[in-house]
C-alpha positions as CSV (number, residue, x, y, z in Angstrom):
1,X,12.5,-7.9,53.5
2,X,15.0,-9.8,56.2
3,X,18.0,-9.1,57.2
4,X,21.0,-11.8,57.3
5,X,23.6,-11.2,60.3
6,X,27.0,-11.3,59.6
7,X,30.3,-11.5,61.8
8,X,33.0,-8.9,60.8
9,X,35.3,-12.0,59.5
10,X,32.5,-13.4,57.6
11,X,32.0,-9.8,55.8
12,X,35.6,-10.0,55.0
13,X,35.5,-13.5,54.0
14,X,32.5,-12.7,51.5
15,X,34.5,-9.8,50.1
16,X,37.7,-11.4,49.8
17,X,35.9,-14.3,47.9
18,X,34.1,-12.3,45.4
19,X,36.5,-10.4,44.5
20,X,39.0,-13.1,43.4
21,X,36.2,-15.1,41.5
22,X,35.8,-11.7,39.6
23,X,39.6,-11.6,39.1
24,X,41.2,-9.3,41.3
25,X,44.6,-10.2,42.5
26,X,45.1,-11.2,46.1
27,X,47.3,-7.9,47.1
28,X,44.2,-5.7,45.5
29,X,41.3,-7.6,46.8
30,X,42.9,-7.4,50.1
31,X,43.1,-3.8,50.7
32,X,39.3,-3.5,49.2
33,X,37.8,-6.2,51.2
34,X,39.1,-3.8,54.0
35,X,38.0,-0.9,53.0
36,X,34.7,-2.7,52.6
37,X,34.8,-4.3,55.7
38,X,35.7,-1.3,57.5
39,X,32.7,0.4,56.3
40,X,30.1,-1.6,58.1
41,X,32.5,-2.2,61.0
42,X,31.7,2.0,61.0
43,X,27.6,1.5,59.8
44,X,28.4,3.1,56.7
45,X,26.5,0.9,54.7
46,X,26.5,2.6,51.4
47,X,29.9,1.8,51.3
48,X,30.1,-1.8,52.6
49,X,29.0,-5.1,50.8
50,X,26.5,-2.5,49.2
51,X,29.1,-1.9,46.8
52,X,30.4,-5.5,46.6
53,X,28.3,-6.3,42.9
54,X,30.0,-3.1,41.8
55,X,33.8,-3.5,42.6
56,X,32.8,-7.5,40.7
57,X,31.1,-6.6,37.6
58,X,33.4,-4.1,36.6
59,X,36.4,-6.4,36.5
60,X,34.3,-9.4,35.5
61,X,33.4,-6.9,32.5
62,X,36.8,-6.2,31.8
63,X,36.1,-2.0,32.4
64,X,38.2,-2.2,35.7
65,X,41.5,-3.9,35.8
66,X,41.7,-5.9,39.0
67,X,44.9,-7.3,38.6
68,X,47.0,-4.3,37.9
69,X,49.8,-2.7,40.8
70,X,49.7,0.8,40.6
71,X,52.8,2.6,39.7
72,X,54.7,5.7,42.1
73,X,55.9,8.7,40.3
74,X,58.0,11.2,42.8
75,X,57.8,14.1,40.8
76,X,58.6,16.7,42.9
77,X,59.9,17.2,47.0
78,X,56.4,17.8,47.8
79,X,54.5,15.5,45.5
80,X,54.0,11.6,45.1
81,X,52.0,10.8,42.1
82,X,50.1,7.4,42.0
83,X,49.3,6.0,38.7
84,X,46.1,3.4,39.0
85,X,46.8,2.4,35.8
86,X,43.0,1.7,35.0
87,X,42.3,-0.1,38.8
88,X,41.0,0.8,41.6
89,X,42.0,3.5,43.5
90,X,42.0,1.5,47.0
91,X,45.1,-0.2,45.9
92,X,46.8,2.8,44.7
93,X,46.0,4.6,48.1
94,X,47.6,1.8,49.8
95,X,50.7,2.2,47.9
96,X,51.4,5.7,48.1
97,X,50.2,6.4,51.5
98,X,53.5,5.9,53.4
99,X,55.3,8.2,50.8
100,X,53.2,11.0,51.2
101,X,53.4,10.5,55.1
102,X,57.2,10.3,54.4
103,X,57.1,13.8,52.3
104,X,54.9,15.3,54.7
105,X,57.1,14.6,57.9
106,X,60.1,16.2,55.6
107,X,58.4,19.1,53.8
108,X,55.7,20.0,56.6
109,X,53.0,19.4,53.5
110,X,53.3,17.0,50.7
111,X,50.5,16.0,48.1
112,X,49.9,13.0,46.6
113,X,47.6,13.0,43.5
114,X,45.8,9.4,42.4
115,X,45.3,9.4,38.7
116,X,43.8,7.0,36.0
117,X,42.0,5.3,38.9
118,X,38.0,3.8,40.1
119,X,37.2,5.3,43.1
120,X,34.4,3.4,45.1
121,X,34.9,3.5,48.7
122,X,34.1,6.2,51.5
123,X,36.2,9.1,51.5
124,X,37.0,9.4,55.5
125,X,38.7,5.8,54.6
126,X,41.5,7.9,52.7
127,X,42.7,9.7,55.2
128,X,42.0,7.5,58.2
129,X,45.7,6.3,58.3
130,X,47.1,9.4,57.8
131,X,45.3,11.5,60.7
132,X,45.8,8.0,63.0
133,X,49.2,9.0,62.6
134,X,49.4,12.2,63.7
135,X,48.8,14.3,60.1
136,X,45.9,16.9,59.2
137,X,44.7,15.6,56.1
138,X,42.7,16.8,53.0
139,X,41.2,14.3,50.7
140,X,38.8,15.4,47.3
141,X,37.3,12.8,44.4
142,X,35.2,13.2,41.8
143,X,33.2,11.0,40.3
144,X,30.7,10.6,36.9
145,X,28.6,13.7,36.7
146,X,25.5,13.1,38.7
147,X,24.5,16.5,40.1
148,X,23.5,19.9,38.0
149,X,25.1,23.3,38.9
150,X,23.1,25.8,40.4
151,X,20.3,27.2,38.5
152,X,20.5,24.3,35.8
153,X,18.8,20.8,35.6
154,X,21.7,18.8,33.7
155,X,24.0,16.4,35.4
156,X,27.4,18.2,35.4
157,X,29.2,17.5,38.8
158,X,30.3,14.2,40.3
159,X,28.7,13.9,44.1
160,X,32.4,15.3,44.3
161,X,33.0,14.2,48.1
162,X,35.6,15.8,50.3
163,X,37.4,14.5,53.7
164,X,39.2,16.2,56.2
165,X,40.7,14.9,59.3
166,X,42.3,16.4,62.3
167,X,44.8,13.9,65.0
168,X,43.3,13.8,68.3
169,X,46.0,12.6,70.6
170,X,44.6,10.1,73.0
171,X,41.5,10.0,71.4
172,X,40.4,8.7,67.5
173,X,40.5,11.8,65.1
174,X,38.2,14.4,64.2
175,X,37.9,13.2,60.2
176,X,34.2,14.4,57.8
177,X,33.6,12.9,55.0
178,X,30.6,14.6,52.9
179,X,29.4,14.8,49.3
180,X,29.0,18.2,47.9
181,X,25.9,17.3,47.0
182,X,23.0,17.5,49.3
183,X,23.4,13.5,49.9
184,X,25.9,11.2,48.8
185,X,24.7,9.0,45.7
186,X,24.7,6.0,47.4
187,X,21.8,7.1,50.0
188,X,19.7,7.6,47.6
189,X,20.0,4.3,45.8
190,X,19.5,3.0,49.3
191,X,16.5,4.6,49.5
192,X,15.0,3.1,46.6
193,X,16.4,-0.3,47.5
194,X,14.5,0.1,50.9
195,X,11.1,1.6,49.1
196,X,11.7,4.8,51.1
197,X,11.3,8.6,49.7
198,X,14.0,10.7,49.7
199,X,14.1,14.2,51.4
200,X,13.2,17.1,49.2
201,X,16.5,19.4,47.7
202,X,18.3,15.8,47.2
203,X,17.3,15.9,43.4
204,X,15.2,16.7,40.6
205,X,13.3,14.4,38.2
206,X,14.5,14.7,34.4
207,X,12.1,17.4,33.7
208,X,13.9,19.3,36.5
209,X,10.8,19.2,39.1
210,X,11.9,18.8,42.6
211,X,11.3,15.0,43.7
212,X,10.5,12.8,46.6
213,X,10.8,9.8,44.4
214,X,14.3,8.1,44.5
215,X,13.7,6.3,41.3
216,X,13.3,9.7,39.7
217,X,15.9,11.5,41.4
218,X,18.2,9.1,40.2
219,X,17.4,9.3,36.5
220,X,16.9,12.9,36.8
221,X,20.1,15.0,38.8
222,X,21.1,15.3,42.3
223,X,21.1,18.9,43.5
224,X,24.3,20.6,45.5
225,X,23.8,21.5,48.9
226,X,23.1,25.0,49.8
227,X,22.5,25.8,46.4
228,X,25.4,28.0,44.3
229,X,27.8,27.6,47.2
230,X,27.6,23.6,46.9
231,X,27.9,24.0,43.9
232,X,30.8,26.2,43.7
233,X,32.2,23.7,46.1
234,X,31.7,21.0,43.6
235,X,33.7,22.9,41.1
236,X,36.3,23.5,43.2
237,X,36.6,19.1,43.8
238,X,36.1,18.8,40.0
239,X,39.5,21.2,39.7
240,X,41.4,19.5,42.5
241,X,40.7,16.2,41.8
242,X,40.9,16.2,38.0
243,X,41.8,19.9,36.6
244,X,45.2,19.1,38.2
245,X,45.8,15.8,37.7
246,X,44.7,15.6,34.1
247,X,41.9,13.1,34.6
248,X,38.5,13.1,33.8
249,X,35.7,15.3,34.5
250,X,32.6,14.1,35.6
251,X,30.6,14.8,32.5
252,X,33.8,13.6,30.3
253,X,33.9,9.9,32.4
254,X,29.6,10.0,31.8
255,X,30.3,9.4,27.8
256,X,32.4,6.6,29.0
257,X,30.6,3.0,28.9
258,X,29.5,2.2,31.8
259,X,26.6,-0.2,32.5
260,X,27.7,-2.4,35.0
261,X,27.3,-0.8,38.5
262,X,30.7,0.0,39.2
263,X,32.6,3.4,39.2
264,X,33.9,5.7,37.0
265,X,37.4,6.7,36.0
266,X,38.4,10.0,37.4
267,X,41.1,11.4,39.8
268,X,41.3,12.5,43.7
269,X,44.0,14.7,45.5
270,X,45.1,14.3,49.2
271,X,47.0,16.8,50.9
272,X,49.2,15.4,54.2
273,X,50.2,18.4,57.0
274,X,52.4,18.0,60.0
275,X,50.8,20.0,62.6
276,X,54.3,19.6,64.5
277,X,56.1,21.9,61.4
278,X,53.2,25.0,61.3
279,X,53.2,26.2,65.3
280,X,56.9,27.2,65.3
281,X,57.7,25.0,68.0
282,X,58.8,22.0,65.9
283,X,56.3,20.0,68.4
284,X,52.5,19.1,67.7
285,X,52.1,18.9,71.4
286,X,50.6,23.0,71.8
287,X,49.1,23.0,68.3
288,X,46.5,19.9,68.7
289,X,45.7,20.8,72.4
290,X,44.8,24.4,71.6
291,X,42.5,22.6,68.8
292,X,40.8,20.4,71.9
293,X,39.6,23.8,73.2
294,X,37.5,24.1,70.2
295,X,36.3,20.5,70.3
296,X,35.3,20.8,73.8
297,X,33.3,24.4,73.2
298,X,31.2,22.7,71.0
299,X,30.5,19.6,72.8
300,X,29.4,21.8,75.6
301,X,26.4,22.5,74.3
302,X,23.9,19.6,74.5
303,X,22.8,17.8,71.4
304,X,26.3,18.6,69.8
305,X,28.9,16.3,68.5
306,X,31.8,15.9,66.4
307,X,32.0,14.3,63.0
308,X,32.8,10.7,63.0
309,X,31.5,9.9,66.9
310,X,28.4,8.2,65.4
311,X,30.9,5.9,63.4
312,X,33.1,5.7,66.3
313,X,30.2,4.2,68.3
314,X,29.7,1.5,65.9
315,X,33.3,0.4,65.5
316,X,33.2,-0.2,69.0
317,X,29.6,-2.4,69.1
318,X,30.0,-4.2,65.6
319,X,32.9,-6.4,66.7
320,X,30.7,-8.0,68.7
321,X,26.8,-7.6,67.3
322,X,28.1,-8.3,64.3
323,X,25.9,-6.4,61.1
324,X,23.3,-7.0,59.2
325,X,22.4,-6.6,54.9
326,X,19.1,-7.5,53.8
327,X,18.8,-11.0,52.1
328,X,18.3,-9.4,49.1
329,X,21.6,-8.5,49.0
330,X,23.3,-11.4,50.7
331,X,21.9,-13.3,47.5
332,X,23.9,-11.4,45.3
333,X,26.6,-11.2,47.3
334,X,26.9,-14.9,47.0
335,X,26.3,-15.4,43.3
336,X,29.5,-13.0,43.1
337,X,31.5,-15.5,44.8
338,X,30.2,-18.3,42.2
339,X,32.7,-19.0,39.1
């Protein structure tokens, strides 16, 4: 299988003209083909123009509205809540993220929950922004139930990702981004796209047998990492994301139609902190150089690094090599752009 090479403006292009084909409005499509673009600026590629045919079938099949603004809700000092309305939840991340900056700054924590909305992009994405400007930031999704609980061999659980990013003054931030399953849906369908096996303790076929096979561990369940305590982690997204916000559950969005490609409907919850309000000082200045202490303990020790530098590497040679998709891909990619 080739690969095609692409500049970063020609990813963006490709987005951009898929998704209006498809029928997203120009203001949405723009902050996706971002967030898509931004992913393989990074090498995240299961979040890139991987997920292009996604985002355009589910609007081309009318599941996903494309054209619809999202709407803000302040409901409380603390609290901006972001109504997707049945889109995408890029858009309505975009809206509501200077709010929740602005409530943040004035409450020393603010939350903002997303409800009623598609969620397809990486989670580090979501919080990006807020940690580039200076706030410690939480960020939990859930997604169509893909994983089983601990001791059981039915899909329950989203992947259920979580992101947390810490400002870095001087330098880009300290931000992970990880499923709380043992590997994020997307790899796996990567690995069968590239005819690779997966590792063992990603999933189990549908009889519940542990599975090298990507085909099967996608039919069958993805598995939690570390067992009960991924698990219990995944519960604890599931709660977050939708117990609070009065979305969907992972097994309730499963029932939903969905045979397209594209995402489920569920909900996500950031949290924004200003360091500068929890230190007493009223200054971030003390409280995010005591944290470089920590950073630079664990980079002492060789073969160490911190979450985020591998992307950090690639943002800074992708401008320039450009990145590549396999032609495969690149096919479709274009037949999403035809009328």
């Amino acid at each position: 299988m080739s690969d095609v090479r692409l500049t970063l403006e020609e990813v963006r292009d490709l987005a951009m003209r898929g998704l209006r084909v498809s029928g997203v409005s120009q203001e949405n499509a723009t902050v996706i083909a971002d967030v898509m673009t931004t992913a393989e600026q990074d090498g995240c590629k299961s979040h890139g123009l991987f997920r292009m045919p996604g985002y355009c079938a589910c609007v081309r099949s009318g599941r996903v509205d494309g054209k619809i603004a999202p709407a803000l809700h302040d409901d409380a000092p603390g609290v901006i809540r972001v109504d997707a309305q049945h889109g995408f939840a890029a858009p309505a991340m975009a809206a509501g993220r200077p709010k929740l900056a602005e409530k943040a700054r004035a409450q020393g924590i603010a939350t903002m929950p997303i409800v009623n909305a598609h969620h397809f992009a990486a989670l580090w994405y979501d919080v990006d922004a807020l940690v580039e400007d200076g706030l410690v930031a939480f960020a939990f999704v859930n997604s169509r139930s893909f994983v089983a609980p601990a001791g059981g061999i039915r899909k329950l659980y989203g992947t259920n990702p979580m992101a947390f990013g810490w400002p870095r003054p001087g330098k880009p931030p300290m931000i992970f981004d990880q499923a709380s399953s043992a590997s994020a849906r997307g790899e796996i369908q990567l690995h069968l796209r590239d005819g690779h096996s997966i590792p063992e303790g990603w999933a189990i076929d549908p009889n519940g047998n542990p599975t090298t096979d990507p085909e099967a561990g996608l039919a069958g369940a993805q598995l939690p990492f570390g067992g009960h305590k991924g698990a219990a982690i995944a519960m604890m997204v599931e709660l977050l994301a939708v117990g609070l916000t009065g979305c969907k559950f992972g097994f309730e969005s499963a029932q939903d139609e969905n045979t397209d490609g594209g995402p489920s409907e569920g909900g996500e919850l950031l949290i924004a902190m200003d360091p500068a309000r929890f230190g007493g000082t009223g200054d971030s200045t003390a409280t995010l150089a005591h944290a470089e202490t920590l950073f630079s303990e664990i980079l002492q020790e060789e073969g160490t690094r911190l979450p985020s530098d591998r992307r950090y590497i690639a943002r800074q040679q992708t401008p320039t090599e450009g990145i590549t998709i396999p032609e495969t891909l690149h096919k479709t990619i274009l037949e999403c752009c035809e009328t």
